[in-house]
ROKE-159120 format. One line per field, with one value per residue: residue number from 0; x, y, z of N, C-alpha, C in turn. Coordinates in Angstrom, 1 decimal. Layout:
REM residues N
i	(NUM_...)
n_u	(X_...)
n_v	(Y_...)
n_w	(Z_...)
ca_u	(X_...)
ca_v	(Y_...)
ca_w	(Z_...)
c_u	(X_...)
c_v	(Y_...)
c_w	(Z_...)
//
This chain:
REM residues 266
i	(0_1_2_3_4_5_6_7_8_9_10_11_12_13_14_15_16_17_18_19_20_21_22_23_24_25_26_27_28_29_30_31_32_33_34_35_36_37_38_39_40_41_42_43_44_45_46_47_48_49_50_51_52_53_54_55_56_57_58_59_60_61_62_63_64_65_66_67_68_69_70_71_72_73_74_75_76_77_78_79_80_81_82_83_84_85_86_87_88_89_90_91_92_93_94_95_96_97_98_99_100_101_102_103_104_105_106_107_108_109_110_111_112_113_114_115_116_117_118_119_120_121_122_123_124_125_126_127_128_129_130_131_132_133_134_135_136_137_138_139_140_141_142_143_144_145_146_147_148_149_150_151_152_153_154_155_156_157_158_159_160_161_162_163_164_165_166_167_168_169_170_171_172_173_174_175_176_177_178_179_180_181_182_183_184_185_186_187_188_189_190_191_192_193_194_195_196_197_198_199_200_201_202_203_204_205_206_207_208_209_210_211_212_213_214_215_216_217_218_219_220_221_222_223_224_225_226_227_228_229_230_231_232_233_234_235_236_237_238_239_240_241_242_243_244_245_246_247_248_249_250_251_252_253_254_255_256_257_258_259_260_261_262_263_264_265)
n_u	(-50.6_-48.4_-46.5_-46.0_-45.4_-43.0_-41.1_-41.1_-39.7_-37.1_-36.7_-35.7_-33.8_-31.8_-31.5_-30.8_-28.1_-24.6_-21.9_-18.4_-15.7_-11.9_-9.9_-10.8_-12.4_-15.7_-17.1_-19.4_-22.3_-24.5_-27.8_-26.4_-24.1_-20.9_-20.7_-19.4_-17.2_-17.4_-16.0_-14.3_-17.1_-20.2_-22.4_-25.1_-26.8_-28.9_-31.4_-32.1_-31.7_-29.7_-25.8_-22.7_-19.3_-17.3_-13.2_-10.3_-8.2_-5.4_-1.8_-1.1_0.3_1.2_1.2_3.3_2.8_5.6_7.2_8.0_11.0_13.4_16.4_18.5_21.0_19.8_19.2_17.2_15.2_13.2_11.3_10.0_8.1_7.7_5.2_4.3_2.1_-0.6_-3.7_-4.3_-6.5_-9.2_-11.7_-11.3_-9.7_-12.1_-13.5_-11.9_-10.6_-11.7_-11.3_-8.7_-7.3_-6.6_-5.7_-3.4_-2.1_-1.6_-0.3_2.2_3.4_3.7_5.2_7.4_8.6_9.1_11.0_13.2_13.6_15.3_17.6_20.7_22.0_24.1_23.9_21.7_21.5_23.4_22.4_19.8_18.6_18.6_17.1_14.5_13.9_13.5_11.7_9.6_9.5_8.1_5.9_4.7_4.0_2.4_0.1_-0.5_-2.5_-5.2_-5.0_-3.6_-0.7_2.5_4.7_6.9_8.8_9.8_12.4_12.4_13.2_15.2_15.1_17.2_18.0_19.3_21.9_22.9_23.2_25.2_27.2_27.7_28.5_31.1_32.8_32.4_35.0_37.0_37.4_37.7_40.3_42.0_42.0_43.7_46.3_46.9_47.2_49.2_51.5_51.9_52.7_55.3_56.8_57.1_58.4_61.0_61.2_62.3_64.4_66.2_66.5_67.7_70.0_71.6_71.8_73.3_76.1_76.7_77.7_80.9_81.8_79.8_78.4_80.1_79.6_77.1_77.4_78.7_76.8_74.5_75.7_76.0_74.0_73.1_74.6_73.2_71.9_72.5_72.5_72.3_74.2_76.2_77.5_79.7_80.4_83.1_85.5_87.8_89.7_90.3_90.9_93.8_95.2_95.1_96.4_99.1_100.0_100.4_102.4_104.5_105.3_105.7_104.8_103.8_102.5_101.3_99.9_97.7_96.6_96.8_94.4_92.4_92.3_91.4_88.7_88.0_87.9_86.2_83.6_83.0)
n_v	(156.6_158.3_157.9_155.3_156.1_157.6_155.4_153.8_156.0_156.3_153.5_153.3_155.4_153.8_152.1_153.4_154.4_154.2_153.7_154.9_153.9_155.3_154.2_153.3_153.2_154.3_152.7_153.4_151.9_152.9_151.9_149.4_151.2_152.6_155.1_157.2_157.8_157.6_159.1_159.0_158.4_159.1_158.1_158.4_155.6_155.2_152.9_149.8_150.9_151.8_150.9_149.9_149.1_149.0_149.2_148.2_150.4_150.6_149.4_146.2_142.9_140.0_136.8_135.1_131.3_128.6_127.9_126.0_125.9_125.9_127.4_128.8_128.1_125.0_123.9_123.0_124.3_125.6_128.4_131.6_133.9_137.4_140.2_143.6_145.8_148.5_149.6_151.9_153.6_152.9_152.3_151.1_149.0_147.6_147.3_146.5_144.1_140.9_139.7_141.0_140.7_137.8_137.4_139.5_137.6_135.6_136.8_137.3_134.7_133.3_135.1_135.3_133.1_133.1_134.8_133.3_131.3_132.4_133.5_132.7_130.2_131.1_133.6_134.7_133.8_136.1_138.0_139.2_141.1_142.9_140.9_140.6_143.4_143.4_142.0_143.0_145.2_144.1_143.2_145.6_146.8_145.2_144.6_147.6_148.9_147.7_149.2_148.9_149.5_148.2_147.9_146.6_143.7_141.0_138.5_135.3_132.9_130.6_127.3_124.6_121.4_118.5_116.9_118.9_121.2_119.8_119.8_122.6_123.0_121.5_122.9_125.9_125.0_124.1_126.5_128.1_126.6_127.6_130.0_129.6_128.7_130.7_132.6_131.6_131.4_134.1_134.9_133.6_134.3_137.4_136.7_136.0_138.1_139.6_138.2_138.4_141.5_142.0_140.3_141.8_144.3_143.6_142.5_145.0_146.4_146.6_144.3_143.7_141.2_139.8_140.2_139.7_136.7_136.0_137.2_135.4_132.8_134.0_133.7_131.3_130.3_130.8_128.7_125.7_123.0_122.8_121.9_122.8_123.1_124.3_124.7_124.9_126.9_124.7_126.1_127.4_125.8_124.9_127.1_127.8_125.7_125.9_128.3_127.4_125.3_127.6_128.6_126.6_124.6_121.6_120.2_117.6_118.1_116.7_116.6_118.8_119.2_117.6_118.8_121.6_120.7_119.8_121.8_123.0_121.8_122.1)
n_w	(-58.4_-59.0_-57.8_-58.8_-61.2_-60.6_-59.8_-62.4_-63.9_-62.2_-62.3_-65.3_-65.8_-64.3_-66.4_-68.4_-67.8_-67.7_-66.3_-66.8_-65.8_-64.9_-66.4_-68.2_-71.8_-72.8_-76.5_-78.0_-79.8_-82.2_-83.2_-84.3_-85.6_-85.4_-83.0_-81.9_-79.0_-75.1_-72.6_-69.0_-66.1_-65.4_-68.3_-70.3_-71.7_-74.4_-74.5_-76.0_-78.7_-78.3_-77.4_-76.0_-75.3_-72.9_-72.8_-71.5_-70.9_-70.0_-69.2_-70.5_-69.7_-71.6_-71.3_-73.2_-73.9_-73.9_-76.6_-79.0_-81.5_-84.4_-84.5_-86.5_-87.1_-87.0_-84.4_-81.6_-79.9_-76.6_-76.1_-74.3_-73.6_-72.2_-73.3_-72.7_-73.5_-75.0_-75.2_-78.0_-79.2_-78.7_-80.3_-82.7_-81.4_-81.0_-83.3_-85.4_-84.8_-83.3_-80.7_-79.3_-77.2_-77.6_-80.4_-80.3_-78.3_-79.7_-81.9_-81.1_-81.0_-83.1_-84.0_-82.8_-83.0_-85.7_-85.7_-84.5_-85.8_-87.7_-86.6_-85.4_-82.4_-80.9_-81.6_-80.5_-77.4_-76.9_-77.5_-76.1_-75.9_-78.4_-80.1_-78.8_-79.2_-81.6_-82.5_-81.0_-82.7_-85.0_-84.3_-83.4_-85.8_-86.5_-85.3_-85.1_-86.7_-85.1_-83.1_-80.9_-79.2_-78.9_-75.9_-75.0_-75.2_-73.4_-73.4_-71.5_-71.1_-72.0_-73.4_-73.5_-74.8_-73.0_-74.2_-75.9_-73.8_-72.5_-74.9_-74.9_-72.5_-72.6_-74.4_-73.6_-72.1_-73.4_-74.5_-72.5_-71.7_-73.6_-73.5_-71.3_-71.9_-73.7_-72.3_-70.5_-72.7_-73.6_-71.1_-70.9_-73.0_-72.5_-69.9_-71.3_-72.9_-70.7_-69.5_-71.6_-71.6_-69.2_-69.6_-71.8_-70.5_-68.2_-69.9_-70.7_-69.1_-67.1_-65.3_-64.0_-64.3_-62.8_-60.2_-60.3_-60.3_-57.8_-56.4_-56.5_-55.7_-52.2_-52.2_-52.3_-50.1_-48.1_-47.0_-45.5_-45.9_-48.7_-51.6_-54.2_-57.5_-59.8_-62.8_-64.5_-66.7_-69.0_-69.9_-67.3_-65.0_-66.3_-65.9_-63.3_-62.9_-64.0_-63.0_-60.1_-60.2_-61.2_-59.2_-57.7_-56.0_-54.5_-56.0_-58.5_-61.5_-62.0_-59.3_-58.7_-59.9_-59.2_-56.7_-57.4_-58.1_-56.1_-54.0_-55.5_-55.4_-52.5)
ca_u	(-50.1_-47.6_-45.9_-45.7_-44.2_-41.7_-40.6_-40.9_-38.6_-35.8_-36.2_-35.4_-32.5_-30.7_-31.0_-29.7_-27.3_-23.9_-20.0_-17.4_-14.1_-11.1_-8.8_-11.4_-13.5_-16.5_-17.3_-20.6_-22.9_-26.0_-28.3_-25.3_-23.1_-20.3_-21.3_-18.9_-16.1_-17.6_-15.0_-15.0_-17.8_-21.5_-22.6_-26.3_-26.6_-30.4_-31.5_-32.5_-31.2_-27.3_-25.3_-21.5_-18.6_-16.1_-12.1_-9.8_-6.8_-4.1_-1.2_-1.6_0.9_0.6_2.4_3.4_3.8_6.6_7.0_9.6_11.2_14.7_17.5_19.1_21.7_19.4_19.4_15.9_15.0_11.9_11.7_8.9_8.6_5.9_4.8_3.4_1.5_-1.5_-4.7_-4.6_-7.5_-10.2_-12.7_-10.0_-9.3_-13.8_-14.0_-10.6_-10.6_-13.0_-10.6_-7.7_-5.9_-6.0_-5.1_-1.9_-1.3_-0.9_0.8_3.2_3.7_3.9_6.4_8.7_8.8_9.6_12.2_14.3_13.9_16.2_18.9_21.8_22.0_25.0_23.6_20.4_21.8_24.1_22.1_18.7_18.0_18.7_16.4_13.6_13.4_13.2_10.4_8.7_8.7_7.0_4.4_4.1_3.6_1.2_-0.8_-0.9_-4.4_-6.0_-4.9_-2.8_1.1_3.6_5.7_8.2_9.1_11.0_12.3_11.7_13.6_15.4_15.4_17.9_17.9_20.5_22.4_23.2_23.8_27.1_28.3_28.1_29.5_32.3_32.7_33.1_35.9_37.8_37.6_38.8_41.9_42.7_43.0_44.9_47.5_47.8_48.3_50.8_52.6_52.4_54.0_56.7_57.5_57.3_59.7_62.0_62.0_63.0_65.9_67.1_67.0_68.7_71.3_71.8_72.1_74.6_77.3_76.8_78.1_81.7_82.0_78.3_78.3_80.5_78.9_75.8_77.5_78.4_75.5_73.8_76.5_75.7_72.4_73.1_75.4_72.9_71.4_74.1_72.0_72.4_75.4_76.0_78.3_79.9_81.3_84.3_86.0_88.8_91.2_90.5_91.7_94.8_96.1_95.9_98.0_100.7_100.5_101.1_103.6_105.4_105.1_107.0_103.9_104.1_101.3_101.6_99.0_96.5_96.3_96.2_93.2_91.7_91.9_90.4_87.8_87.0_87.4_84.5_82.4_82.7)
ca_v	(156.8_159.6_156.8_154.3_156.6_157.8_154.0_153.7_156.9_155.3_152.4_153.9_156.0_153.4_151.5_154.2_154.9_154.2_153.9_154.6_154.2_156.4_153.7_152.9_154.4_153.1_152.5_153.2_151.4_153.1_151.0_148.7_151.8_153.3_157.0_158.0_157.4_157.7_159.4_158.8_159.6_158.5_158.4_157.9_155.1_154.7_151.5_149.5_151.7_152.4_149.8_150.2_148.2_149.6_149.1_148.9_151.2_150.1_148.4_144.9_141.9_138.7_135.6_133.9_129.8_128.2_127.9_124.9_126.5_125.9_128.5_129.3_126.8_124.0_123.4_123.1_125.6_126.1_129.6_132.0_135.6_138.5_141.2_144.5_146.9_149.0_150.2_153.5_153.9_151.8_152.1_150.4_147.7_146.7_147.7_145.9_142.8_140.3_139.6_141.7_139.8_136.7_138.2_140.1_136.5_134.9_137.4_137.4_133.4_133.1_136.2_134.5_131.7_133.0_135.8_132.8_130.9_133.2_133.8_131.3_130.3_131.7_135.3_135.0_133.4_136.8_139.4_138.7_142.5_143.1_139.8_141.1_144.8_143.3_140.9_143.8_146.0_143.3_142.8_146.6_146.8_144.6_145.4_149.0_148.1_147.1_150.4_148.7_149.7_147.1_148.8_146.2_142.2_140.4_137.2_134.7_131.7_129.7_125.9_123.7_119.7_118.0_116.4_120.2_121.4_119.0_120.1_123.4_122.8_120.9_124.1_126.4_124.7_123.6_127.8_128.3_126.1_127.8_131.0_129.7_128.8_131.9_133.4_130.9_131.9_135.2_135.2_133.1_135.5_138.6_136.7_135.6_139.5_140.5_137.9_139.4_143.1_141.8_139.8_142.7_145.1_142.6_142.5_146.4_146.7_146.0_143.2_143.4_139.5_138.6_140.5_138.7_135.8_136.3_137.8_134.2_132.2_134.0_133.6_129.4_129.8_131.2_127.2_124.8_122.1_123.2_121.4_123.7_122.2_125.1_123.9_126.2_126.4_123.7_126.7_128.2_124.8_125.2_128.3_127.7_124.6_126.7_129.3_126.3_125.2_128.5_128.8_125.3_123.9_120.5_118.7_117.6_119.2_116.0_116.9_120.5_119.5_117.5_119.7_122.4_120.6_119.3_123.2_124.2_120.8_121.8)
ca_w	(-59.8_-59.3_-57.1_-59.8_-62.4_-60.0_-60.0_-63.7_-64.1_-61.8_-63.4_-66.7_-65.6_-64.1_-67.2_-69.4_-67.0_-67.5_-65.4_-67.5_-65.2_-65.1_-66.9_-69.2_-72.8_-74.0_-77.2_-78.8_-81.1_-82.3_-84.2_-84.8_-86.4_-84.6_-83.3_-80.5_-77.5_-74.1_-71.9_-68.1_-65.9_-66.1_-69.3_-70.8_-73.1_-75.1_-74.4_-77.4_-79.9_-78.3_-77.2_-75.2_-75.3_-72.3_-73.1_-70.6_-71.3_-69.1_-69.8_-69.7_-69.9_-72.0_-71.3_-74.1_-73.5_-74.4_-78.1_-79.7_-82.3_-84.5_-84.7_-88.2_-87.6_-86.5_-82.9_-81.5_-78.0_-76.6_-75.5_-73.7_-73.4_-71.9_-74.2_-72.8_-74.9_-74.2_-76.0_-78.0_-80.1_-78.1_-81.1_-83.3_-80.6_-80.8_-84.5_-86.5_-84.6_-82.5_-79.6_-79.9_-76.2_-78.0_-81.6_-79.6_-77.8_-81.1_-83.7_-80.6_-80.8_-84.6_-84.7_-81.8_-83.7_-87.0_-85.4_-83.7_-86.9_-88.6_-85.5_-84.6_-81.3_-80.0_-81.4_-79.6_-76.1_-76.6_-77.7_-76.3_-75.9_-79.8_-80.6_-78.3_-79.6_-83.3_-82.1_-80.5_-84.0_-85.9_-83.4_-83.3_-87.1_-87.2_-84.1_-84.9_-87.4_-83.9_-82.1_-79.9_-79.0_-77.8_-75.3_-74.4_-75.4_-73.0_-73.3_-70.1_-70.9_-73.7_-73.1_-74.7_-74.2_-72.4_-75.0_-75.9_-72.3_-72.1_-75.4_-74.7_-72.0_-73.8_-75.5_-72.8_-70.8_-74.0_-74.8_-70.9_-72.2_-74.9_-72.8_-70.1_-72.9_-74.1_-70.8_-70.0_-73.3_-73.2_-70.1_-71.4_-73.9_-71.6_-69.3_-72.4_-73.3_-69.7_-69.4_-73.0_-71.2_-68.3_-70.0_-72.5_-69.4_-67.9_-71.0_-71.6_-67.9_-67.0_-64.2_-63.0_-64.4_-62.2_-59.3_-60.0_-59.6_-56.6_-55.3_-56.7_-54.2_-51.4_-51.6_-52.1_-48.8_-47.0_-46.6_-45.3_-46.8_-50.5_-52.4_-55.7_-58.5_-60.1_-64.2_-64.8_-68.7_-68.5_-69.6_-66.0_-64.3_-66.5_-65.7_-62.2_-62.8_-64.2_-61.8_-59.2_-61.2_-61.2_-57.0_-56.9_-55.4_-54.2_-56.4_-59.4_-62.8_-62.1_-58.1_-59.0_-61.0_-58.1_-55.2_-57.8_-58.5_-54.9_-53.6_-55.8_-55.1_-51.2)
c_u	(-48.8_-46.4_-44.9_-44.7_-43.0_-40.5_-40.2_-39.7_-37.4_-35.2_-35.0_-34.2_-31.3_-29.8_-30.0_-28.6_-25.9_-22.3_-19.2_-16.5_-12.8_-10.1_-9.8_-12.4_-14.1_-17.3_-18.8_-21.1_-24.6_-27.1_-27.2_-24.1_-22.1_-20.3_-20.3_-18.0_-17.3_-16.0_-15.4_-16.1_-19.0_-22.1_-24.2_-26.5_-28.4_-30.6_-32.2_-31.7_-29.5_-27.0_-23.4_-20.6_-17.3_-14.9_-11.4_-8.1_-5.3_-3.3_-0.9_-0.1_0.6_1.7_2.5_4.2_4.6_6.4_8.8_9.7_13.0_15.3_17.9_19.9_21.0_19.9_18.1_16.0_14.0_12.3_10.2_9.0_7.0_6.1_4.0_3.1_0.3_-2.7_-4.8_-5.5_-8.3_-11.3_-12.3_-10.0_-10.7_-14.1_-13.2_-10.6_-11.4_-12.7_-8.8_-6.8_-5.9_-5.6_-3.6_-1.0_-0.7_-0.4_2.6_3.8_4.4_5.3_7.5_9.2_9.9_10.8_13.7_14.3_15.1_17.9_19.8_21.8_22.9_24.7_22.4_20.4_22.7_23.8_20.4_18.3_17.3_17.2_15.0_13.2_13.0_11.9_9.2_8.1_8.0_6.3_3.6_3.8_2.5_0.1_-1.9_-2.2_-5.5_-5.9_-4.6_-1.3_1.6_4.4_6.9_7.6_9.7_11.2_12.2_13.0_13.7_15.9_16.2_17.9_19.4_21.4_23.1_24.1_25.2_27.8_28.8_28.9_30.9_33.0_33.6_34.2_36.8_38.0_38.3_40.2_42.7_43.0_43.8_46.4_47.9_48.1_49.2_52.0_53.0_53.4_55.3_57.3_58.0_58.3_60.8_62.3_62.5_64.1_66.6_67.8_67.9_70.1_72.2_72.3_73.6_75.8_77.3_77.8_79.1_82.0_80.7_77.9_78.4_80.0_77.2_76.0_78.0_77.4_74.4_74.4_76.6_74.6_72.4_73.7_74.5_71.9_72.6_73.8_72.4_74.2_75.5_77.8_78.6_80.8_82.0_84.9_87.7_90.4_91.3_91.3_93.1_96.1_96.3_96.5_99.5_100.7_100.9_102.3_104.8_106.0_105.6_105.9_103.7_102.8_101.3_100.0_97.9_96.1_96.1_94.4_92.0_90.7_90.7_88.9_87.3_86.8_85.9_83.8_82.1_82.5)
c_v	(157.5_158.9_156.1_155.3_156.7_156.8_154.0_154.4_157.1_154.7_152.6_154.2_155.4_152.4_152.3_154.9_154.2_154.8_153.7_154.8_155.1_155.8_153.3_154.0_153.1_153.6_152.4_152.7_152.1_152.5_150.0_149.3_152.6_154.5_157.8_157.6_158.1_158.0_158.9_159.3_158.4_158.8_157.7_157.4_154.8_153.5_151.0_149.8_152.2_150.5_150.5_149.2_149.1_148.5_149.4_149.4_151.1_149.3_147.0_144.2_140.6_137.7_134.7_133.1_129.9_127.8_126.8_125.7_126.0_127.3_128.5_128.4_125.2_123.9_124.1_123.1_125.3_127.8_130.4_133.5_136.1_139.5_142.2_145.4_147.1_149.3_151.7_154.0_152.5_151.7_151.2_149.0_147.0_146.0_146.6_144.4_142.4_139.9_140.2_141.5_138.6_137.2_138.6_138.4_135.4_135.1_137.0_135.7_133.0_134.3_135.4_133.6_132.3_133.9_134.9_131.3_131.3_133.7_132.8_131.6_131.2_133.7_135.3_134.8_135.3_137.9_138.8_140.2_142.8_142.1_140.6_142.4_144.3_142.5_141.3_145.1_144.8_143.1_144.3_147.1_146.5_144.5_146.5_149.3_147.9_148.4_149.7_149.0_148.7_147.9_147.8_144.4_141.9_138.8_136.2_133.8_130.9_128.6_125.1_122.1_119.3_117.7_118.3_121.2_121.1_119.8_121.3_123.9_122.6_122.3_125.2_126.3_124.6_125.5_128.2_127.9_126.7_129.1_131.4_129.5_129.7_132.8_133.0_131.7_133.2_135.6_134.6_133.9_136.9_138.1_136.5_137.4_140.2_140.1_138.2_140.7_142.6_141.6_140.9_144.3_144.6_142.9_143.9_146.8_145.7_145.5_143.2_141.7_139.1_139.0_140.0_137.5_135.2_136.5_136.2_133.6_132.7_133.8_132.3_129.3_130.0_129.4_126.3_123.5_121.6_122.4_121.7_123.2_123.5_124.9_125.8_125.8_126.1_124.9_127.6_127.1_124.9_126.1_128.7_126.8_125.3_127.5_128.4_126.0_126.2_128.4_127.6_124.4_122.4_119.5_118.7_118.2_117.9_116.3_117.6_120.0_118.9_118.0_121.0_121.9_119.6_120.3_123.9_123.3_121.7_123.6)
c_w	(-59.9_-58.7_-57.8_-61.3_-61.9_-59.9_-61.2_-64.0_-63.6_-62.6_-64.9_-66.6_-65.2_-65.0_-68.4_-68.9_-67.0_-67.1_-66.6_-66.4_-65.6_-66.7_-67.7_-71.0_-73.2_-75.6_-77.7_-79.6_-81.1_-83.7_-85.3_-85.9_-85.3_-85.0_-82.6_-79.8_-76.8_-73.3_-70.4_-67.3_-66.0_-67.2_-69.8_-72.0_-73.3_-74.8_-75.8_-78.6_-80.0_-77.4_-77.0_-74.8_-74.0_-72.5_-72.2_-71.5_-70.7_-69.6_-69.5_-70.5_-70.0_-71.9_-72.1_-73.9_-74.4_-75.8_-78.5_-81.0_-82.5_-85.0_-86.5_-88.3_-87.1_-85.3_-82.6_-80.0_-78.0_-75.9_-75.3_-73.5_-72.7_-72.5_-73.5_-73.5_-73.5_-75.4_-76.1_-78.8_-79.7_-79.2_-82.5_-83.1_-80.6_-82.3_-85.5_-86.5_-83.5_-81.5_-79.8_-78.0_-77.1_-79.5_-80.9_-79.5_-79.2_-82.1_-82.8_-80.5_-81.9_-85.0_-83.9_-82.3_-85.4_-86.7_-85.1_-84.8_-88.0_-87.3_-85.3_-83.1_-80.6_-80.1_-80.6_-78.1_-76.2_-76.9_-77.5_-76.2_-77.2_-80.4_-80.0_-78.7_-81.2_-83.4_-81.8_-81.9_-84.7_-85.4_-83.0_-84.3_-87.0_-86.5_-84.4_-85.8_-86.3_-83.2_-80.7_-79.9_-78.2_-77.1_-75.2_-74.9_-74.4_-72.6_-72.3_-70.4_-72.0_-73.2_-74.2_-74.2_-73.7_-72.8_-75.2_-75.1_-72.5_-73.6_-75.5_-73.4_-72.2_-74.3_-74.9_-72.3_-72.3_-74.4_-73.5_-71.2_-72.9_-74.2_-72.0_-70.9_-73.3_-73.3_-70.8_-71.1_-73.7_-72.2_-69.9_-71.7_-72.6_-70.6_-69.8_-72.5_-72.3_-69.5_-70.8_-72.0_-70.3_-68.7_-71.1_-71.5_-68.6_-68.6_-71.0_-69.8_-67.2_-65.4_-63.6_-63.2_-63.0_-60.6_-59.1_-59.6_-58.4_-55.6_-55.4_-55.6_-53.2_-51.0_-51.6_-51.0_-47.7_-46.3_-46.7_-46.0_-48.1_-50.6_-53.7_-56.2_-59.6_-61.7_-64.3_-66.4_-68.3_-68.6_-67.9_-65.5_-65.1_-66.3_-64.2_-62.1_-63.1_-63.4_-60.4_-59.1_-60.7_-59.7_-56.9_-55.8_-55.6_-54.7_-57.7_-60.3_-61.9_-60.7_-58.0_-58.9_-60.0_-57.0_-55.6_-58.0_-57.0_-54.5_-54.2_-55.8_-53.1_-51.3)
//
């Protein structure tokens, strides 16, 4: 007899005997009214009369599929994100709602949708941080009824169709063009305002011209190759005709004009 109870009174204990885990609280029901948290630990639940729902507390991540959705200016993405949050009022997360992972997985589908409904593409390819923290308050609003916190959105992946691809492609390179142009003309200019300074430096400074041009013809002499064609102002060929002239020089003004102008061909 003393046997058989000893069994019985096992029995018993191991039935009203509950593990609550470290990462977890359970949730009491007594006579189908909520009485209590259970912290961790072994905890003794009634049988019959209690009833225990353990909640895990940890922070978990949900992967929300891909969702088709259009931008603000029409152009139709699909796009995918993961949501973590956590449970902060586990009596909340039993009590409010009747599956509060799939509840989470679906305000977070329906808000992605309606958040990238209202965005244009080129702000959302460029600010997906911005998009994702705004995505993550409305899902933390409307959560926070369940006694869950969203800690973090982040977006995975924005699909555009191929047709799309090329033109933004298109897009890109025709934008590359446009800034090699204005390099190029920038640096037009910037070398238009350096031969100004120069040539302005030049005239303010007496005979350095002609010492440039000089210093230009020896740098053409230094290749025997080179054949340089040098235009002179017709009153220079004149005035060494008369100074020929004067010197009794044996060739007439048209042979003058010749030899001058074979001397500076060779």
């Amino acid at each position: 007899m003393t046997y058989s109870l000893a069994i019985i009174v096992v029995v018993v204990l191991l039935w009203t005997i509950r593990q609550v885990n470290q990462y977890e609280r359970g949730v009491v029901l007594t006579l189908g009214r909520y009485t209590g948290m259970k912290e961790p630990g072994w905890r003794i639940i009634v049988p019959i009369f209690q009833s225990m729902k353990k909640v895990d507390i940890r922070v978990k991540a949900v992967d929300v599929p891909s969702q088709e959705a259009i931008t603000k200016d029409n152009i139709s993405i699909s796009i995918n994100a993961v949501i973590y949050y956590k449970i902060t009022d586990a009596a909340k997360a039993i009590l409010e709602v009747e599956n509060f992972y799939y509840a989470i997985s679906q305000l977070a589908q329906t808000t992605m949708r309606n958040v990238v409904g209202t965005t244009e593409l080129d702000h959302l390819l460029a600010n997906r941080d911005e998009v994702s923290a705004h995505i993550r308050q409305i899902i933390d609003a409307a959560s926070d009824p369940w006694g869950i916190q969203v800690l973090n959105v982040e977006l995975k992946d924005i699909g555009l169709n191929d047709e799309m691809k090329r033109v933004m492609g298109k897009q890109a390179e025709a934008e590359r063009e446009k800034r090699a142009v204005i390099i190029k003309a920038e640096g037009e200019v910037a070398a238009a305002e350096n031969m100004a300074k120069a040539a302005r430096t030049l005239a303010s400074a007496e005979g350095a011209l002609h010492l440039r041009t000089l210093q230009t013809i020896n740098d053409l002499s230094s290749d025997q190759s080179n054949t340089t064609i040098w235009m002179m102002p017709i009153e220079v060929l004149r005035a060494v005709d008369r100074l020929g002239r004067d010197e009794n020089k044996p060739y007439s003004s048209g042979q003058g004009h010749g030899d001058i102008r074979q001397a500076v061909v060779q």
